[in-house]
C-alpha positions in Angstrom: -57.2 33.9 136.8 -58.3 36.8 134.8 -55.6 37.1 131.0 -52.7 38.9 131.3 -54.2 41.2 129.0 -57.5 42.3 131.9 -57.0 45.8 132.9 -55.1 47.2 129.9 -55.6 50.0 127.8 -53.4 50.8 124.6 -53.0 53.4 122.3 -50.2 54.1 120.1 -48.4 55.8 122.6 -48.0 52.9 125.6 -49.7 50.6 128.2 -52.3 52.2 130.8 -52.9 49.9 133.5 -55.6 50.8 135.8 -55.3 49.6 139.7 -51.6 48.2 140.8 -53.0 44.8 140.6 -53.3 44.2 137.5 -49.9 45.8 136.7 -48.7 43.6 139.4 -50.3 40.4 137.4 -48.6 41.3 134.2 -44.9 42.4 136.2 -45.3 38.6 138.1 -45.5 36.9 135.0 -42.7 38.9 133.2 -40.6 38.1 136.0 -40.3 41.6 136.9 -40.8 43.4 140.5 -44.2 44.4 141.9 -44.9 48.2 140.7 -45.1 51.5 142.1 -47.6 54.1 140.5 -46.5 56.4 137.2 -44.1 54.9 134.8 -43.2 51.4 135.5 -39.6 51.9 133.9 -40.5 48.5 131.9 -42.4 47.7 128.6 -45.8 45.4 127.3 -44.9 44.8 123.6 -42.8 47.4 122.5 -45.2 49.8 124.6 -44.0 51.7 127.7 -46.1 51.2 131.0 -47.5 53.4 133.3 -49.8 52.6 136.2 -52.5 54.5 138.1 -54.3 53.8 141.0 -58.0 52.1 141.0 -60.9 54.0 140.5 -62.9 51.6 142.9 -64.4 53.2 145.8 -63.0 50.5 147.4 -59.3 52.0 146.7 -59.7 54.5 149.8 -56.6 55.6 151.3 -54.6 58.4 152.7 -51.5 58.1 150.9 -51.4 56.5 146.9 -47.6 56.3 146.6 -46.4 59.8 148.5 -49.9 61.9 146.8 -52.8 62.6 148.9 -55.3 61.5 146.3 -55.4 59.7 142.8 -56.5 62.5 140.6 -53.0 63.6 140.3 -52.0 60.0 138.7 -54.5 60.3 136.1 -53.2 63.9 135.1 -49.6 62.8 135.1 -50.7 60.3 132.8 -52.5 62.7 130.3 -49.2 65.0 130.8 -47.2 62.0 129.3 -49.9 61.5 126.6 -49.8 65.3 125.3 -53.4 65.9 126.6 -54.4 69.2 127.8 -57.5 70.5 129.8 -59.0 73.6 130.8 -61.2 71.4 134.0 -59.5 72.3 137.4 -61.3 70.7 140.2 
């Protein structure tokens, strides 16, 4: 089994974990409930969590939590973060 810590990205600002999975790894062994995409509601060492969808191509569906792609995950996340862009699709 891969460490807790596989999957993770910090900064100063929280806990990016990037497929469900590995949230779902961490959640299990912190006793807490599988998670849902966006912002877990619960913490990695002080730091707040939010989780996106996989970038796999693997990680092909119709629906990723009530959104019709996983773009929109990734922007949510750079909302929370204070990061702004000019890019549109």
């Amino acid at each position: 089994m891969p460490p807790a810590s596989a999957g993770i990205r910090r900064d100063s600002n929280g806990v990016a974990f990037a497929s469900k999975t590995a949230a779902q790894g961490v959640a299990r062994a912190l006793g807490l409930r599988r998670p849902q995409l966006g912002e877990a509601g619960w913490e990695v060492g002080g730091a707040p969590v939010f989780v996106l969808p996989g970038t796999s191509g693997a990680n092909q569906r119709r629906d990723y939590d009530g959104r019709v792609d996983r773009l929109s995950w990734w922007r949510d996340l750079a909302a929370l973060a204070g990061v702004t862009s000019t890019m549109r699709p």
